[in-house]
DRENLUM-477986 format. One record per residue (C-alpha): residue in one letter; x, z, y. Coordinates in Angstrom, 3 decimals, padded with zeros to 6 digits. Example, Ala and Ser with C-alpha at 12.3 -4.5 7.8 and 13.67 -1.06 7.14 Angstrom:
{palum->A	east->012.300	up->007.800	north->-004.500} .
{palum->S	east->013.670	up->007.140	north->-001.060} .
***
This chain:
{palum->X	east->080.198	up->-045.421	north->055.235} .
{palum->X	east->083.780	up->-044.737	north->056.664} .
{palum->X	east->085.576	up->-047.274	north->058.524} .
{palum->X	east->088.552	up->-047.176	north->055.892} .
{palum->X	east->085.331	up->-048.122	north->053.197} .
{palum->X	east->084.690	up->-050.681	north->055.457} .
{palum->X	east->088.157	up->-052.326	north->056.334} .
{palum->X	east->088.801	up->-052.099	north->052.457} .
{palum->X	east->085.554	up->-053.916	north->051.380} .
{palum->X	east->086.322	up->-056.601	north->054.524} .
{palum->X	east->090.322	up->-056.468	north->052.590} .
{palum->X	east->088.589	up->-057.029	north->048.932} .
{palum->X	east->086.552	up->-059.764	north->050.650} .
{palum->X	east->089.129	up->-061.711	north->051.966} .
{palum->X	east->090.907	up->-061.514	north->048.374} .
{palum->X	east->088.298	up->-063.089	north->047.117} .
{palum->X	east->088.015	up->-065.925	north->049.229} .
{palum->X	east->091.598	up->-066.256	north->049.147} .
{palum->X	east->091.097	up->-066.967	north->045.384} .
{palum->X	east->087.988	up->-069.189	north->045.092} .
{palum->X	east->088.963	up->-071.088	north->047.828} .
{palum->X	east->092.585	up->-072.318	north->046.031} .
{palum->X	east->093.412	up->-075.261	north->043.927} .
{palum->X	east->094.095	up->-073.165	north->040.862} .
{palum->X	east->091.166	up->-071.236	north->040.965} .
{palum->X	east->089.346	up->-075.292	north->041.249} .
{palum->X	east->091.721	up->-076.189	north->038.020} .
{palum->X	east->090.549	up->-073.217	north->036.078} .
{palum->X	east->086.855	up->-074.318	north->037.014} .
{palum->X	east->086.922	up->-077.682	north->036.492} .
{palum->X	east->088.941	up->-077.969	north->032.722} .
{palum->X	east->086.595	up->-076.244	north->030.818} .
{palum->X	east->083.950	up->-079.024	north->031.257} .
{palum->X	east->086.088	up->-081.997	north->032.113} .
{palum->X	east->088.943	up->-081.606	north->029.715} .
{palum->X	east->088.849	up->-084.257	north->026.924} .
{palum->X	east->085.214	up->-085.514	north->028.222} .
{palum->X	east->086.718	up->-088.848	north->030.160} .
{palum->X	east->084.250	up->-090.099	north->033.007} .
{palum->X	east->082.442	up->-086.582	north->032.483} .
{palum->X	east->081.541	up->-087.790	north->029.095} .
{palum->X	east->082.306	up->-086.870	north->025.675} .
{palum->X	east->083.854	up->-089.995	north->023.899} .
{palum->X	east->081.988	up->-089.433	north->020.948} .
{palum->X	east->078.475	up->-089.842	north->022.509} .
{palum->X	east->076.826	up->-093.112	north->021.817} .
{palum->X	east->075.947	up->-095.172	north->024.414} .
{palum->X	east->072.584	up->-095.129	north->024.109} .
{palum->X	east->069.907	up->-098.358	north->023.439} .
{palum->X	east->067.930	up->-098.601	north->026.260} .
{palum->X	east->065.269	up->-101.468	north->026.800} .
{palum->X	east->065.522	up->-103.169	north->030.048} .
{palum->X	east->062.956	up->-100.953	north->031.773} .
{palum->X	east->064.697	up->-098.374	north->030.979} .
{palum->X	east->067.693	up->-099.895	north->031.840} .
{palum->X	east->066.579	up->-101.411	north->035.182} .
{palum->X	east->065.038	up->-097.682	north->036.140} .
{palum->X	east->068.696	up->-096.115	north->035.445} .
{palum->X	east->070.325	up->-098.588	north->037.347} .
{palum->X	east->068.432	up->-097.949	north->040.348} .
{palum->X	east->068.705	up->-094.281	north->040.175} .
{palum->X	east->072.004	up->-094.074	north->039.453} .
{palum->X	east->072.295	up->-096.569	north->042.654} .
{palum->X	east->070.554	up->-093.673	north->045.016} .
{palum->X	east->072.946	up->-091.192	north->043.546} .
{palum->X	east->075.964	up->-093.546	north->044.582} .
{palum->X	east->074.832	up->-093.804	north->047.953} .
{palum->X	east->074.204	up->-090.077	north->048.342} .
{palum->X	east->077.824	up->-089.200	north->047.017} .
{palum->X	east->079.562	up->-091.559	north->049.208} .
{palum->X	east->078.048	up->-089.711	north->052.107} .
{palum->X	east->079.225	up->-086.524	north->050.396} .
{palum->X	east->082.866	up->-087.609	north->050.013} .
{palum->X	east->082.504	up->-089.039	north->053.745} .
{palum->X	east->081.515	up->-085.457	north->054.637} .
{palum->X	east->083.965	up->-083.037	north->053.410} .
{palum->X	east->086.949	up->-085.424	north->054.136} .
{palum->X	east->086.310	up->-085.711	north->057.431} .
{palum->X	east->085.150	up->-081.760	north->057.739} .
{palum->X	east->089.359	up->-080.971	north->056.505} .
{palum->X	east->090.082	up->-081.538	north->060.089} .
{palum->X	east->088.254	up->-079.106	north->061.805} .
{palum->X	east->088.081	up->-076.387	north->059.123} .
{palum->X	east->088.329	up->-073.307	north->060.955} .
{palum->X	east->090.631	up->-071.683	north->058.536} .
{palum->X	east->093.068	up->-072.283	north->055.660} .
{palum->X	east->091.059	up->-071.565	north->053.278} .
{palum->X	east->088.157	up->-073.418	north->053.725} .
{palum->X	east->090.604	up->-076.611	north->054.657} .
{palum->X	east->091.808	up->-075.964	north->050.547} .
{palum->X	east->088.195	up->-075.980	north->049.344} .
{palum->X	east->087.320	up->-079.057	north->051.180} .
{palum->X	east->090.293	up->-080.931	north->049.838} .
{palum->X	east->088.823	up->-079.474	north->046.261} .
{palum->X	east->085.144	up->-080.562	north->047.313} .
{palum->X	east->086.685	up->-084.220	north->048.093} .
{palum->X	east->087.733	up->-084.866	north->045.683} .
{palum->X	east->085.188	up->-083.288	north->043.398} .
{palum->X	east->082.489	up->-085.955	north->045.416} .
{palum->X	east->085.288	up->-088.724	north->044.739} .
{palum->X	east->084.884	up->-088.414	north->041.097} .
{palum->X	east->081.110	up->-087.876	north->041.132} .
{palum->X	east->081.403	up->-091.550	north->042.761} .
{palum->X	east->083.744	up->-092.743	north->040.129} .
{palum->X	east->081.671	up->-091.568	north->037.007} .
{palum->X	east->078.285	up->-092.862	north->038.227} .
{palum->X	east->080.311	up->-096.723	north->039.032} .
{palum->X	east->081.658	up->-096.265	north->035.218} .
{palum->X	east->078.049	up->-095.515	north->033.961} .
{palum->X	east->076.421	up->-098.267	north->035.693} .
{palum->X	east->078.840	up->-100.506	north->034.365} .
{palum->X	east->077.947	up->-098.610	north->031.070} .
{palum->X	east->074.770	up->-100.535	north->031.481} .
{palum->X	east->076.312	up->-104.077	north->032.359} .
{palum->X	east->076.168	up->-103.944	north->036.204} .
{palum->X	east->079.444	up->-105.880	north->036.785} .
{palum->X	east->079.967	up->-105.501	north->040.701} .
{palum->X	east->078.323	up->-101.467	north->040.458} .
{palum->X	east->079.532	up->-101.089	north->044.012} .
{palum->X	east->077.623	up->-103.810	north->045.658} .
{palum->X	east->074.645	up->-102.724	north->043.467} .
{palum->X	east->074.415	up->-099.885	north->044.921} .
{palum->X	east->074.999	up->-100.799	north->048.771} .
{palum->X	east->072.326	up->-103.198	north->048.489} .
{palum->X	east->069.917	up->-100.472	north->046.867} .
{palum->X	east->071.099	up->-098.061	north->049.974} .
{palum->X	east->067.622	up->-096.183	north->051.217} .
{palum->X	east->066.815	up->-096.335	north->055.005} .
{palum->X	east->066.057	up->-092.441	north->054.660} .
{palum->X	east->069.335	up->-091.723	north->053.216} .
{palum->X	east->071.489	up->-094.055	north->054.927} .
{palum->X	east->069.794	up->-092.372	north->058.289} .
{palum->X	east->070.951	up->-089.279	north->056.899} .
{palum->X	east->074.503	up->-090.432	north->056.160} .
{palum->X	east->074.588	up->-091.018	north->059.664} .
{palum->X	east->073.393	up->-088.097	north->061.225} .
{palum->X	east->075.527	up->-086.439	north->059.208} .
{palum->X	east->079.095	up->-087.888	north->060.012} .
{palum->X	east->077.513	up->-087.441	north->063.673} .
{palum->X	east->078.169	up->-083.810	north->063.203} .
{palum->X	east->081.246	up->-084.214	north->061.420} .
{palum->X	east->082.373	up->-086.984	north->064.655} .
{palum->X	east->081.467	up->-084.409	north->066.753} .
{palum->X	east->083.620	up->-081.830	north->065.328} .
{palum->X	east->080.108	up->-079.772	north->064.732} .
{palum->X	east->081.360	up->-076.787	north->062.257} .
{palum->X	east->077.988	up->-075.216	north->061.889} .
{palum->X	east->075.907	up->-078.492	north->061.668} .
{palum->X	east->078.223	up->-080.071	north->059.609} .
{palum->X	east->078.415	up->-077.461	north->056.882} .
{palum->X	east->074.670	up->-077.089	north->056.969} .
{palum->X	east->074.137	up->-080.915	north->056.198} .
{palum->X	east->077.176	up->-081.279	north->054.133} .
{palum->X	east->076.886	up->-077.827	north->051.874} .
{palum->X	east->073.216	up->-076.669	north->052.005} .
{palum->X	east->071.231	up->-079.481	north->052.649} .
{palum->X	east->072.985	up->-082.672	north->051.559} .
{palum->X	east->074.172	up->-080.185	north->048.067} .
{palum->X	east->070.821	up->-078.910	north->047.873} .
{palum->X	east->069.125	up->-082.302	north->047.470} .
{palum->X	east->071.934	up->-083.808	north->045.099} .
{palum->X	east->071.430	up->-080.791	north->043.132} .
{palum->X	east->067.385	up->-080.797	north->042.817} .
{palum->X	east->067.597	up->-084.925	north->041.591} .
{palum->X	east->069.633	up->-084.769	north->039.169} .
{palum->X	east->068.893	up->-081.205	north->037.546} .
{palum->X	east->065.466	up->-083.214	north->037.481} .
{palum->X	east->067.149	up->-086.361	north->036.013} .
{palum->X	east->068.701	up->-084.088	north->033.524} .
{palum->X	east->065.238	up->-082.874	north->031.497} .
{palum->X	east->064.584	up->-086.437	north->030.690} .
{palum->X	east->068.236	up->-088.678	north->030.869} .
{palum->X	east->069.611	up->-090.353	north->027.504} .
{palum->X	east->072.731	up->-088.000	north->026.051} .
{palum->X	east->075.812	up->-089.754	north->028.183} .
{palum->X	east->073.694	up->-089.496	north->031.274} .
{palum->X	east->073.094	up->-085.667	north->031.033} .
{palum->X	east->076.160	up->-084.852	north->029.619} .
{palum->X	east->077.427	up->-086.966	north->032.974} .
{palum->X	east->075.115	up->-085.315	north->034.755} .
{palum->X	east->076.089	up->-081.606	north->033.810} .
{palum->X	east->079.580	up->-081.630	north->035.420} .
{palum->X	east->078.438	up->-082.674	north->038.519} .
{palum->X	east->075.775	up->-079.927	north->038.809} .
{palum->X	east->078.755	up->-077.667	north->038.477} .
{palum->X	east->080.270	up->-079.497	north->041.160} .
{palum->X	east->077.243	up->-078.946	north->043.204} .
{palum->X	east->076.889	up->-075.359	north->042.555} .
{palum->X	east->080.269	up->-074.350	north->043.857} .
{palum->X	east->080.140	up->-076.139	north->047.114} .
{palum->X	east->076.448	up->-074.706	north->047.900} .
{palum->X	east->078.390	up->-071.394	north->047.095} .
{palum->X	east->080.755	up->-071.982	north->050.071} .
{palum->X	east->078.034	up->-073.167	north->052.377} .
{palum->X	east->076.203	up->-070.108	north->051.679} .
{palum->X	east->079.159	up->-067.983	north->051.596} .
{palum->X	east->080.870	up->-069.529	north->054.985} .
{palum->X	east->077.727	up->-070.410	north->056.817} .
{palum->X	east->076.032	up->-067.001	north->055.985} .
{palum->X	east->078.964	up->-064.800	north->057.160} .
{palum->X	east->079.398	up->-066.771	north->060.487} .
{palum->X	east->075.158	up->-066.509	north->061.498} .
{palum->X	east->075.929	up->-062.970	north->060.885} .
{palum->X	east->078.224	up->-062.718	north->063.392} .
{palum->X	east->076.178	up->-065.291	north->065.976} .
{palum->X	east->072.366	up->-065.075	north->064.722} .
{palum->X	east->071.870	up->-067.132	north->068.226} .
{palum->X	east->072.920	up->-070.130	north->066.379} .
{palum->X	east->070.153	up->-069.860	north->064.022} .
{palum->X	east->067.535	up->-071.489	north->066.121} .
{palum->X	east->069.632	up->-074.513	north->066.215} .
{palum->X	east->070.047	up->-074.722	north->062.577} .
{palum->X	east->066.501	up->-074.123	north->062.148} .
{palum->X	east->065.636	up->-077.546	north->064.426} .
{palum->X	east->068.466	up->-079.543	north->062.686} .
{palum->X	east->066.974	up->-078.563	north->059.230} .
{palum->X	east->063.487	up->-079.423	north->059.817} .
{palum->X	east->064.730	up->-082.927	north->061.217} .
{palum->X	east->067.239	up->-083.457	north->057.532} .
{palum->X	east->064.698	up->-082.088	north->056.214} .
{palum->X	east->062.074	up->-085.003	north->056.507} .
{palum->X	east->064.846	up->-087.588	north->055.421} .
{palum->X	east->065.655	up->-085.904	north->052.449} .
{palum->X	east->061.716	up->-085.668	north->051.472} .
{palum->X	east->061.116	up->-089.407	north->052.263} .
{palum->X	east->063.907	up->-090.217	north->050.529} .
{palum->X	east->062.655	up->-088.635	north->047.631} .
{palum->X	east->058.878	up->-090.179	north->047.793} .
{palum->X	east->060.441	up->-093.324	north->048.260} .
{palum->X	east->062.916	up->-093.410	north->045.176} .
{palum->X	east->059.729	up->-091.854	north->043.194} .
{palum->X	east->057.836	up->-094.703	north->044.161} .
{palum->X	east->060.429	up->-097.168	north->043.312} .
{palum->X	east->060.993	up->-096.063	north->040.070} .
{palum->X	east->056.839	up->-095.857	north->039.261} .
{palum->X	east->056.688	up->-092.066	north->039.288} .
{palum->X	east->052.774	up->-091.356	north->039.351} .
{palum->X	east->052.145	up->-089.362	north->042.071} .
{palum->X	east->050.976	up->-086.492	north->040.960} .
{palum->X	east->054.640	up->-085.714	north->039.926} .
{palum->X	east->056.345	up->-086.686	north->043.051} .
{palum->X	east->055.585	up->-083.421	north->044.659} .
{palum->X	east->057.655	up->-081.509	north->041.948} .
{palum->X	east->061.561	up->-082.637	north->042.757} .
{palum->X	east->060.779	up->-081.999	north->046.759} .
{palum->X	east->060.085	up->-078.549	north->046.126} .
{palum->X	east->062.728	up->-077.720	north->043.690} .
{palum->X	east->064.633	up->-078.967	north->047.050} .
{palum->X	east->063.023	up->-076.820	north->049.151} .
{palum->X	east->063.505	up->-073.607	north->046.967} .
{palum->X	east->067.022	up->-074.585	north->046.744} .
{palum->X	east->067.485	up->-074.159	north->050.090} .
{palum->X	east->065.583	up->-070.955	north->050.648} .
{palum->X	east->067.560	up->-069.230	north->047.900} .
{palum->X	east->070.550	up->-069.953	north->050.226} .
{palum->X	east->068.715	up->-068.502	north->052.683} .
{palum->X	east->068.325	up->-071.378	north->055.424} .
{palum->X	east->064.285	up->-071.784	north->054.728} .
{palum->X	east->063.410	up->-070.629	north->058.119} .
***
């Protein structure tokens, strides 16, 4: 391959980012599935009758998700700052705001269900395992960390929101899922830019790798426990627990960031 091949593929690479990474190219994305479906949902869904196990279960899920998507929103606002570039300053702004109305709609459906203060319902129901991961992560962000940050931000933190609720998904009453499906579209565009960003840069500085490697085994084992826990909460037998941990894992690998 010529070097002209290769300065125009680098040239057709950098038009692409230029147009993912834009607020109209996040319009275009986000009004097919959002347009006329207020709070992700489409009015004319019923709201489901759930008994009060079922009800109680939701709650508490939906409680975990809350927590996990205030640490998101936490994230990529504070990551803006230190973007290294224009571009991936734009998506970030994009990606806040996507993880501000992930919060929103979960706080509408747990009112949905009759929780009248849905914000202190879900700080009380915070998990030591996540809340421990909140923290390391905004450590990273603190610290101006690029590489750490995007890993537990876009692969990891994205990876696990993704495997819980494309679980919660096979089995949630209609409003939930449908809730449920927007976000997951959400989730798969900003793993996209982790991989994307994060893979291009340990291409140019593989030496960073082993670090990576050391800060993913340590997320790694609060993510997990903060599964088994939240299984175990909500009664899962635990035969089944296994199952959402490795749809986690495989998440991750597919990015690429599994060893």
């Amino acid at each position: 391959m010529s070097v002209e091949t290769v300065e125009i593929h680098a040239r057709e690479h950098d038009s692409f980012l230029e147009e993912v990474h834009s607020f109209e190219f996040w319009f275009q994305s986000v009004e097919g599935y959002l347009a006329g479906h207020p709070y992700g949902v489409d009015p004319s869904t019923p709201i489901p009758d759930l008994d009060e196990e079922e009800k109680a279960t939701l709650i508490a899920t939906l409680s975990t998700y809350c927590v996990g998507e205030l640490a998101a929103l936490d994230g990529a606002g504070g990551m803006i700052g230190f973007a290294p570039n224009r571009q991936a300053k734009i998506f970030l702004a994009t990606q806040a705001v996507d993880e501000a109305r992930h919060l929103e709609v979960m706080l509408h459906r747990l009112k949905e269900l009759g929780v009248t203060d849905s914000q202190r319902e879900f700080e009380s129901r915070a998990n030591r395992n996540l809340l421990a991961f909140r923290k390391r992560l905004l450590e990273f962000v603190d610290a101006k960390d690029w590489e750490a940050s995007l890993l537990a931000q876009n692969v990891i933190l994205e990876s696990m929101e993704f495997a819980a609720f494309h679980s919660h998904m096979k089995t949630a009453d209609p409003r939930t899922a449908q809730m449920l499906s927007g976000v997951l579209k959400d989730e798969r565009r900003h793993m996209g830019f982790g991989e994307n960003d994060l893979g291009r840069h340990l291409a140019q500085a593989p030496h960073a790798r082993a670090r990576l490697r050391e800060i993913k085994k340590e997320l790694d084992a609060l993510v997990l426990a903060t599964f088994e826990d939240s299984q175990r909460e909500l009664g899962t037998p635990a035969s089944e627990r296994p199952e959402i941990g490795r749809l986690y894992l495989e998440t991750v690998a597919r990015l690429g960031f599994d060893s």
